[in-house]
N, CA, C and O of each residue as an XYZ file, in Angstrom:
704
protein
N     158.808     99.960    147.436
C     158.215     98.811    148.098
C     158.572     97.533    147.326
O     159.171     96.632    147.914
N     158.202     97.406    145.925
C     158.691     96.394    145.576
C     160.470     96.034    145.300
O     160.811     95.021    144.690
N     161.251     96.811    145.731
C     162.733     96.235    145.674
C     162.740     95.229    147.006
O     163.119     94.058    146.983
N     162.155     96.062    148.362
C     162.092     94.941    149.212
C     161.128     93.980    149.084
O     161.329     92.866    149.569
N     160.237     94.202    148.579
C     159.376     92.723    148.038
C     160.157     91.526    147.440
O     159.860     90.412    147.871
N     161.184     91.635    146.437
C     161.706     91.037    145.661
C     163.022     90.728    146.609
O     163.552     89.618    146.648
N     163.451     91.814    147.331
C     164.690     90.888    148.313
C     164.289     90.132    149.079
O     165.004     89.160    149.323
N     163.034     90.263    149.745
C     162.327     89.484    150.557
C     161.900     88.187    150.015
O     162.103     87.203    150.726
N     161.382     88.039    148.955
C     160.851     86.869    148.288
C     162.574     86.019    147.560
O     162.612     84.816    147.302
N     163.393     86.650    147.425
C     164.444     86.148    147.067
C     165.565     85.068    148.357
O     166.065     83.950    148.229
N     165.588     86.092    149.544
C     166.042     85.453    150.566
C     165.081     84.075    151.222
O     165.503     83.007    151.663
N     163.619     84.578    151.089
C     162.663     83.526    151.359
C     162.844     82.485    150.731
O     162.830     81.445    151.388
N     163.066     82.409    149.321
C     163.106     81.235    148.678
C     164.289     80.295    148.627
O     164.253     79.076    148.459
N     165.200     80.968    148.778
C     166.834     80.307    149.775
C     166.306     79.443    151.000
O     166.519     78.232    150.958
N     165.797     79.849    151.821
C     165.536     79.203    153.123
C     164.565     78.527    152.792
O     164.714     77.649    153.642
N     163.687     78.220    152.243
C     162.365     76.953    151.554
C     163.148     76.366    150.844
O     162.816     75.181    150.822
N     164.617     76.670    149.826
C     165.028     75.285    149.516
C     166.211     74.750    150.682
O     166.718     73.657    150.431
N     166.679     75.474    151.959
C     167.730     74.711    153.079
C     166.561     73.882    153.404
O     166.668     72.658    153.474
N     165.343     74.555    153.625
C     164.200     73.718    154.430
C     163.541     72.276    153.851
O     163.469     71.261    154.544
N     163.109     72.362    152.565
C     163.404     71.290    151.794
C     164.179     70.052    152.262
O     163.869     68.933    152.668
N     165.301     70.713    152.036
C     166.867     70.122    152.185
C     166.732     69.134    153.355
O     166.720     67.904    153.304
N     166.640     69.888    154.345
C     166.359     69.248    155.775
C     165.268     68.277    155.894
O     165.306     67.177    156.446
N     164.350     68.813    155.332
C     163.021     68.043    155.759
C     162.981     66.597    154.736
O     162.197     65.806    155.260
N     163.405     66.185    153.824
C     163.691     65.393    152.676
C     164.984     64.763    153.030
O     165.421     63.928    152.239
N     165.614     65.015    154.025
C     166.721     63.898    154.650
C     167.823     64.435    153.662
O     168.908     63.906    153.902
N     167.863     65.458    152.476
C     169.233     65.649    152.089
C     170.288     66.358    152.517
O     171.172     66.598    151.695
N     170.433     66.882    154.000
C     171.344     67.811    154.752
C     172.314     67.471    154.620
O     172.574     66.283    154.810
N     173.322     68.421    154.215
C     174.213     67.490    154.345
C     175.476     68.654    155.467
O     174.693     69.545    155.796
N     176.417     68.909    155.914
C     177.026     69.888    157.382
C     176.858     70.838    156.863
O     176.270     71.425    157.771
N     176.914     71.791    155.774
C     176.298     73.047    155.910
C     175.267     73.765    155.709
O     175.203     74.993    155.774
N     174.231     72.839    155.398
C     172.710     73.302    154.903
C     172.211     74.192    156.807
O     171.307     74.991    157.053
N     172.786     73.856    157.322
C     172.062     73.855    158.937
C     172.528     75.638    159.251
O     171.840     76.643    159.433
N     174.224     75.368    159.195
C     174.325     76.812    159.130
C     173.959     77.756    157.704
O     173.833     78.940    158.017
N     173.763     77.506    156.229
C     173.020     78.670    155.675
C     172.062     78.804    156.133
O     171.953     79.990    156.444
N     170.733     77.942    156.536
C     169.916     78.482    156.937
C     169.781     79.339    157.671
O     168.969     80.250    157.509
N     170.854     79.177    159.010
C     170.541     80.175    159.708
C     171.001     81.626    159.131
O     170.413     82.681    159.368
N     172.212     81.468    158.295
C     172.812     82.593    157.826
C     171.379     83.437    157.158
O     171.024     84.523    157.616
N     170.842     82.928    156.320
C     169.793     83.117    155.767
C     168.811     83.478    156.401
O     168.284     84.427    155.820
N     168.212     83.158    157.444
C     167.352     84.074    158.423
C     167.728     84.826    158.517
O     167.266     85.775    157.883
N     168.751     84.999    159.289
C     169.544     86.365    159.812
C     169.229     86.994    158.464
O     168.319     87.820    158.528
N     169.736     86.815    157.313
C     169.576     87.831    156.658
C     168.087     88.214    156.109
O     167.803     89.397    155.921
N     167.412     87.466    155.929
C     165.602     87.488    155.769
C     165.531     88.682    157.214
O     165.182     89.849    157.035
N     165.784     88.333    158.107
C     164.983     89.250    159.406
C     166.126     90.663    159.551
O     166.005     91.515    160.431
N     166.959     90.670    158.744
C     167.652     92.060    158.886
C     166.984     92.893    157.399
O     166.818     94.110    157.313
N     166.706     91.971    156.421
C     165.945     93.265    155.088
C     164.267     93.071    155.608
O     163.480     93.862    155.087
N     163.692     92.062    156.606
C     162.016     92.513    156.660
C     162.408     93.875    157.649
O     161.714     94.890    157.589
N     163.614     93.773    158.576
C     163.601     95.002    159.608
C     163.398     95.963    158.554
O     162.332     96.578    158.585
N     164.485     96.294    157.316
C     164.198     97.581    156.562
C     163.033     97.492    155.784
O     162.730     98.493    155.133
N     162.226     96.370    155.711
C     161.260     96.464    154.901
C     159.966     96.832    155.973
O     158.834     97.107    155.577
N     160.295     96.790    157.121
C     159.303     97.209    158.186
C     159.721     98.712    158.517
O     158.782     99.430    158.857
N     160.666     99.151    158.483
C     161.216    100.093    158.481
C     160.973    101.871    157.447
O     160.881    103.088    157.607
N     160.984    100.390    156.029
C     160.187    101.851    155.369
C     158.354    102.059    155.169
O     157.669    102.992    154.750
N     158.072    100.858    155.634
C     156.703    101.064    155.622
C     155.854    101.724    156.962
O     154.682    102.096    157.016
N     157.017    101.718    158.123
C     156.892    102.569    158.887
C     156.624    104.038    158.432
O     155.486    104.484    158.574
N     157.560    104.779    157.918
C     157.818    105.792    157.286
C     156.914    106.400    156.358
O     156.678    107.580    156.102
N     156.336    105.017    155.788
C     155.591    105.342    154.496
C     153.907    105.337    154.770
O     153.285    104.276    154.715
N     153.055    106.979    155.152
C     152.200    107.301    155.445
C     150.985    107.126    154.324
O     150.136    107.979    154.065
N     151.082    106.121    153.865
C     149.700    105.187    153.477
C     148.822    104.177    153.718
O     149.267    103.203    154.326
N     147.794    104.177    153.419
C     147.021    102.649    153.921
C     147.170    102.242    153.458
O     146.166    101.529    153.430
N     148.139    101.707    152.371
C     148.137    100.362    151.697
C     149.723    100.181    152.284
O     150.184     99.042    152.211
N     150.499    101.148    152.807
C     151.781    100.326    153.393
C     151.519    100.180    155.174
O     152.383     99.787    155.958
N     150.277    100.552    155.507
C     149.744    100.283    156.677
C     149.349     99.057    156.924
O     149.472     98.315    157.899
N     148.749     98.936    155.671
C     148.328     97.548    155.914
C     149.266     96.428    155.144
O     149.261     95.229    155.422
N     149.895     96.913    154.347
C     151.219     96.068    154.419
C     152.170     95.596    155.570
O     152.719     94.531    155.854
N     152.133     96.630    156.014
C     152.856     96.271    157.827
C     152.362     95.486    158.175
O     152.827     94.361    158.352
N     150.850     95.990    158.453
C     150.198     94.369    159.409
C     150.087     92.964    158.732
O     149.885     91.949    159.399
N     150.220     92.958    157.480
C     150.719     91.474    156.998
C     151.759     90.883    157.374
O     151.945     89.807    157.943
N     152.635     91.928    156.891
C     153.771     91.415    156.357
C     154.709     91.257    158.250
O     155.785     90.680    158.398
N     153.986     91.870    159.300
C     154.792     91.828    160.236
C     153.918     90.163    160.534
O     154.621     89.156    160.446
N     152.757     90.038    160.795
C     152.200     89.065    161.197
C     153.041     87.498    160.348
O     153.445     86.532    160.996
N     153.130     87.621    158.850
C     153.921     86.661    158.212
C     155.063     86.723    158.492
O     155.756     85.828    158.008
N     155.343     87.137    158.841
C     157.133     87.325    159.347
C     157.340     86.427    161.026
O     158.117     85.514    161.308
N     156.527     86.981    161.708
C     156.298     86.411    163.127
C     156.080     84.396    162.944
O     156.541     83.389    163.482
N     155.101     84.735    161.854
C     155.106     83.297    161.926
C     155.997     82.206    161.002
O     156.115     81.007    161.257
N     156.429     82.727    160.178
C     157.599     82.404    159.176
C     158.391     82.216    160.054
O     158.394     81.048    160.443
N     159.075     82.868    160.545
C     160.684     82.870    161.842
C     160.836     81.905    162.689
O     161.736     81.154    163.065
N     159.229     82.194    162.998
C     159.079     80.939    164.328
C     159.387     79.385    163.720
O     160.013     78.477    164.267
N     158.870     79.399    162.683
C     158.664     78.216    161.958
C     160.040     77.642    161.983
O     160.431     76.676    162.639
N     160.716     78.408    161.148
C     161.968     78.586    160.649
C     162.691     78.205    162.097
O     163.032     77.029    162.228
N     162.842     78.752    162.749
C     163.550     78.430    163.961
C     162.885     77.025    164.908
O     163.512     76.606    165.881
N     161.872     76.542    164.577
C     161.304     75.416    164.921
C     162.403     74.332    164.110
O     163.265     73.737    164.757
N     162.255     74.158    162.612
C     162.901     73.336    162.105
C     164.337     73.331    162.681
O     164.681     72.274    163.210
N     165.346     74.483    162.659
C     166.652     74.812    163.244
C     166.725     74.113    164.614
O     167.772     73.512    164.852
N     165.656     74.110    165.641
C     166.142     73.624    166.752
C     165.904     72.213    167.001
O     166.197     71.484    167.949
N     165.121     71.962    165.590
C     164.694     70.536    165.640
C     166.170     69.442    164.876
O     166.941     68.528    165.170
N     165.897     70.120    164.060
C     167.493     69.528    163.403
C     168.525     69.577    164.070
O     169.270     68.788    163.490
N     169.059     69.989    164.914
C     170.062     70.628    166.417
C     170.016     69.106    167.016
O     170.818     68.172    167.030
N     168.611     69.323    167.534
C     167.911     68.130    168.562
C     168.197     67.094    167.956
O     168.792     66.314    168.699
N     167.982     66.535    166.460
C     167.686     65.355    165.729
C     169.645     64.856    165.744
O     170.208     63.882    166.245
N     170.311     66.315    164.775
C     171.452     65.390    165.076
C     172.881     65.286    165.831
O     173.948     64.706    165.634
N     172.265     66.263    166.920
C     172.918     66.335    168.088
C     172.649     65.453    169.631
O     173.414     64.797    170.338
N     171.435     65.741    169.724
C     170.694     65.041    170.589
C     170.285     66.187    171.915
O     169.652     65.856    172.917
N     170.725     67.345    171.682
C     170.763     68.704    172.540
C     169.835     69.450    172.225
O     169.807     69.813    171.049
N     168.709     69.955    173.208
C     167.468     70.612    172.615
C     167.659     72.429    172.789
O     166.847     73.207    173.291
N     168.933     72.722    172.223
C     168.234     74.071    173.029
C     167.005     75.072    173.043
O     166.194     75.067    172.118
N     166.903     75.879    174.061
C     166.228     76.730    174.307
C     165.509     77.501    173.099
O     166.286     78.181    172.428
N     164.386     77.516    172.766
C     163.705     78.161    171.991
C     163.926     79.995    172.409
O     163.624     80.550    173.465
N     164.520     80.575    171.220
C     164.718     81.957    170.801
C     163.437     83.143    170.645
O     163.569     84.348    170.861
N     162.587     82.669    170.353
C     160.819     83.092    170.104
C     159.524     82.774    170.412
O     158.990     81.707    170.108
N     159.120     83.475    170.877
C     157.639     83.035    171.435
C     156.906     82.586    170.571
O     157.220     83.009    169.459
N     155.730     81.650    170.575
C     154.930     81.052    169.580
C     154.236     82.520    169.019
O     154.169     83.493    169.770
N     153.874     82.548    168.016
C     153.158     83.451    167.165
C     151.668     83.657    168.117
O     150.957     82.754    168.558
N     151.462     85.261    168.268
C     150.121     85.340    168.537
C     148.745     85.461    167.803
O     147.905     86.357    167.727
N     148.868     84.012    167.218
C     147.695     84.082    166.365
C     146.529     83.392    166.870
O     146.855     82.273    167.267
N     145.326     83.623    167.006
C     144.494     83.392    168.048
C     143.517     81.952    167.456
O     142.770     81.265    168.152
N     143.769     81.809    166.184
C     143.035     80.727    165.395
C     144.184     79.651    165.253
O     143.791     78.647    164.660
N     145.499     79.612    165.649
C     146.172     78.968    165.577
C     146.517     77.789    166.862
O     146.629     78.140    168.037
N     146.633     76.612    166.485
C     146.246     75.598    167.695
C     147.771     75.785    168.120
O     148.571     75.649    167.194
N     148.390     76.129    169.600
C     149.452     75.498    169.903
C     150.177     74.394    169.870
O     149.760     73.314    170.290
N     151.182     74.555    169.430
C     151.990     73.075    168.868
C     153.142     73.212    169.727
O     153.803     74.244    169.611
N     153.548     72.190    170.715
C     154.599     71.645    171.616
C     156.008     71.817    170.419
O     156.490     71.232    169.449
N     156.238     73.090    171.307
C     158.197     72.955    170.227
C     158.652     71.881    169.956
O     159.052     71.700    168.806
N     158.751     70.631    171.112
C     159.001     69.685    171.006
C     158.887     68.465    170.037
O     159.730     67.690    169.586
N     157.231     68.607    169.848
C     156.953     67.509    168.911
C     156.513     68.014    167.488
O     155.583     67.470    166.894
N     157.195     69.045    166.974
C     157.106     69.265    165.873
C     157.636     68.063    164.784
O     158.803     67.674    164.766
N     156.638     67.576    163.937
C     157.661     66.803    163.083
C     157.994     67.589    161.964
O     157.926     68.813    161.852
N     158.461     66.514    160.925
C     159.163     66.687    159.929
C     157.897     66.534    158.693
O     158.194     66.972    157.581
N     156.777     66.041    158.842
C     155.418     66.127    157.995
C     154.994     67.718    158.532
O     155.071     68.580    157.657
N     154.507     68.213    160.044
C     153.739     69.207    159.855
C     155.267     70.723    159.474
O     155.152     71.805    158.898
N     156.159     70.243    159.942
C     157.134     71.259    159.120
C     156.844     71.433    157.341
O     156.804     72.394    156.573
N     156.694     70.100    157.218
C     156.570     70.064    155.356
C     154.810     71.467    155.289
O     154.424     72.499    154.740
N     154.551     70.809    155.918
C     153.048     71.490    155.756
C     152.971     73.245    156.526
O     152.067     74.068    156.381
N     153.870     73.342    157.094
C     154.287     74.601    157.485
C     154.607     75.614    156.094
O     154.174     76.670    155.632
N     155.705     74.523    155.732
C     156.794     75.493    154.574
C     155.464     75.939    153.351
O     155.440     77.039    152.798
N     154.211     74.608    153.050
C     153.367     74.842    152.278
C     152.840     75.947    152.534
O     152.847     76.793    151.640
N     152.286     76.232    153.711
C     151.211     77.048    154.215
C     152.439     78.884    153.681
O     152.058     79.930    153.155
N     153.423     78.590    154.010
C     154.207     80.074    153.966
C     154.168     80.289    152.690
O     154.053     81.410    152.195
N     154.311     78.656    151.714
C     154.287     79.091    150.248
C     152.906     79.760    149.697
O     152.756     80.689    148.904
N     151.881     78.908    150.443
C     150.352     79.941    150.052
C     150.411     81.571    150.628
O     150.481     82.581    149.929
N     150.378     81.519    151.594
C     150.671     82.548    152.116
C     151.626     83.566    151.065
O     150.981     84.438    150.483
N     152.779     83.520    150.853
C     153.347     84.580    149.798
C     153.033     84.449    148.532
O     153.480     85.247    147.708
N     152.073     83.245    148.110
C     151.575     83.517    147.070
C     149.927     84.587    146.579
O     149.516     85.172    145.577
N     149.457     84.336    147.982
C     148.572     85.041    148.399
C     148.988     87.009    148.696
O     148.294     87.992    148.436
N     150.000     86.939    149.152
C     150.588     88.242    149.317
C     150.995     88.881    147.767
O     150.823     90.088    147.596
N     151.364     88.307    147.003
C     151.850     88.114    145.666
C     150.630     88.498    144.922
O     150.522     89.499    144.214
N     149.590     87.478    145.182
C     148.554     88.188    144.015
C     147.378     89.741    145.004
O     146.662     90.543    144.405
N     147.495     89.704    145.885
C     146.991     90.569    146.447
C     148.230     92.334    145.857
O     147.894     93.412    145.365
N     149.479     91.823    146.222
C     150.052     93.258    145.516
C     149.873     93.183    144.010
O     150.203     94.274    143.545
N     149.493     92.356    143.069
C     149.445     92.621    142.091
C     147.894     93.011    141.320
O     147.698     93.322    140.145
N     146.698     92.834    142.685
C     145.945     93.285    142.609
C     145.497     94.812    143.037
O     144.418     95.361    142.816
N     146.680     95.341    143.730
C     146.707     96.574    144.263
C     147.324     97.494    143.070
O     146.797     98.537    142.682
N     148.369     97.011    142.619
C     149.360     97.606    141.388
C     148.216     97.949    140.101
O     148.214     98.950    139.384
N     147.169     96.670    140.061
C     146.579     97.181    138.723
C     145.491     97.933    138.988
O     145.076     98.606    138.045
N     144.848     98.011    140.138
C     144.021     99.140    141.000
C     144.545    100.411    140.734
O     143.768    101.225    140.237
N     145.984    100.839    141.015
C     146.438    102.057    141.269
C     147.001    102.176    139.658
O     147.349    103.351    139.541
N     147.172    101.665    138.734
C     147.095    101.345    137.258
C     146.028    102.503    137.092
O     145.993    103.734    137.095
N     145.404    101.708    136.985
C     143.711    101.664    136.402
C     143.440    103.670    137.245
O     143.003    104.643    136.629
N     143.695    103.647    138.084
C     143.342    104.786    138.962
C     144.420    105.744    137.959
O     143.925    106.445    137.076
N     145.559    105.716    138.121
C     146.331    106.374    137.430
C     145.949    106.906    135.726
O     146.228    107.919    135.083
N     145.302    105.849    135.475
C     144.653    105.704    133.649
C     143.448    106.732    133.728
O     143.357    107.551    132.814
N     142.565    106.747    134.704
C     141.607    107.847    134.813
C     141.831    109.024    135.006
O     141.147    109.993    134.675
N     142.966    108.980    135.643
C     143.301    110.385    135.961
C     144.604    111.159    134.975
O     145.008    112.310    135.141
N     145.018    110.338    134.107
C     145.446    110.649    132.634
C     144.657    111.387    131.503
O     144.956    112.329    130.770
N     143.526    110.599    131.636
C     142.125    110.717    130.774
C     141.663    111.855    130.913
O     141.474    112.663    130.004
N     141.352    112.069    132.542
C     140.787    113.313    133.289
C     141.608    114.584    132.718
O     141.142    115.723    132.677
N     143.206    114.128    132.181
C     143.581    115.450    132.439
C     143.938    116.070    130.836
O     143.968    117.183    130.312
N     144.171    114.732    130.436
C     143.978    115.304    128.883
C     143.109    116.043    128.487
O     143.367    117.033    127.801
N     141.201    115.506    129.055
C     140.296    116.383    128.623
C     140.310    117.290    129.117
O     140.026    118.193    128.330
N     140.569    117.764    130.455
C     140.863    119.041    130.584
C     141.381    119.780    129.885
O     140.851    120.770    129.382
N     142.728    119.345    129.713
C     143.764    120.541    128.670
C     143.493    120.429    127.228
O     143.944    121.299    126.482
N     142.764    119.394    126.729
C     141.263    119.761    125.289
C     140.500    120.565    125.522
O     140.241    121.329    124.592
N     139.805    120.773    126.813
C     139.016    121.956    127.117
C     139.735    123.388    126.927
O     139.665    124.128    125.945
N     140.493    123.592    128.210
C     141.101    124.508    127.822
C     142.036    124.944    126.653
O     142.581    126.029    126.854
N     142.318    124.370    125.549
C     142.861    124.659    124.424
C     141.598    124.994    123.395
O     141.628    125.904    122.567
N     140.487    124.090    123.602
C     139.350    125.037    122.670
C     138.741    126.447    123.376
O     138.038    127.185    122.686
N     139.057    126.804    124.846
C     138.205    127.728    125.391
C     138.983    128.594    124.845
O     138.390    129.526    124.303
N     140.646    128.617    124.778
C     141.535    129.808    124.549
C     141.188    129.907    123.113
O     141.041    131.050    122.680
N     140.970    128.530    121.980
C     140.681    129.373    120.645
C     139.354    129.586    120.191
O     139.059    129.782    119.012
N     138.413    129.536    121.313
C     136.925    130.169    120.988
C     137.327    131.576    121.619
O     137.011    132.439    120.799
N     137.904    132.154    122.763
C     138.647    133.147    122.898
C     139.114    134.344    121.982
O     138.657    135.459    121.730
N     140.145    133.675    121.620
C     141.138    134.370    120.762
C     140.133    134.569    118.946
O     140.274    135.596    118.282
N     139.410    133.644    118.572
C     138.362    133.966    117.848
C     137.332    135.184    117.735
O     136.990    135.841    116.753
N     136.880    135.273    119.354
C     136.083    136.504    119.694
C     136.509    137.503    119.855
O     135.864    138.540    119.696
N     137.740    137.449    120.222
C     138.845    138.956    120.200
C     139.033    139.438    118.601
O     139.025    140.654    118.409
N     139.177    138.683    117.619
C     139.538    138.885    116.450
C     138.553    139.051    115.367
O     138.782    139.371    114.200
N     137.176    138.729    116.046
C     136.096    139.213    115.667
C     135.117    140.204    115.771
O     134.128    140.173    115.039
């Protein structure tokens, strides 16, 4: 889980600095296409990162799914908001939006159209809380299953202290 965590957070942070880029007026002709290159590749490793958590019959990659698909839905969209906005800005051609708005039910609909370049800034923030939030939540799970792992070390040492004094209170009574 965490190799795709770390490709994921690696490709993410590529596309928050094209996005930057864009939103701060420093574009300059190819920031427009890495980005997209860069999605594409963000939404081909969350596929395998959705992919093995499919696979992977736990509740904590169960409920990794439902994060991590829900942040993804709305990350993309985002992401492809700025892309068609920048298109629009220095082309003057709006095309067709690729994705449906995110179904998030606390979330106010925002006109593709009038997205600016402030609530984009405040977008990219919100994704940065957001994976920072994802970030300390797995590292609150890691020292959970730590800590779980440490008891059950403990557990097993004293066991096999037990059974090493039962065999030489044993072997004592045989020889006595």
């Amino acid at each position: 889980m965490d190799k795709h965590i770390q490709t994921l957070k690696r490709v993410s942070s590529k596309i928050d600095e094209h996005c930057v880029k864009i939103t701060s007026g420093q574009m300059d002709n190819d920031t427009l296409d890495l980005l997209k290159q860069s999605l594409e590749k963000y939404t081909k490793k969350s596929d395998d990162y959705i992919n093995f958590l499919t696979h992977t019959k736990t509740a904590e990659a169960t409920s990794e799914l439902e994060e991590h698909t829900k942040f993804r839905e709305d990350f993309v969209y985002k992401v492809e908001g700025l892309i068609r906005l920048s298109i629009a800005e220095t082309t003057g051609f709006r095309p067709k939006p690729t994705l449906k708005e995110p179904s998030v039910k606390s979330q106010k609909k925002t006109s593709k159209k009038s997205l600016s370049k402030a609530s984009l800034r405040s977008s990219n923030s919100s994704v940065l809380r957001q994976k920072a939030k994802i970030s300390v939540e797995t590292a609150r799970k890691k020292l959970e299953f730590a800590q779980e792992e440490s008891d059950l070390l403990t557990q097993k040492a004293e066991y096999e202290a037990t059974c090493i004094i039962e065999k030489a209170k044993l072997a004592a009574k045989e020889k006595g």
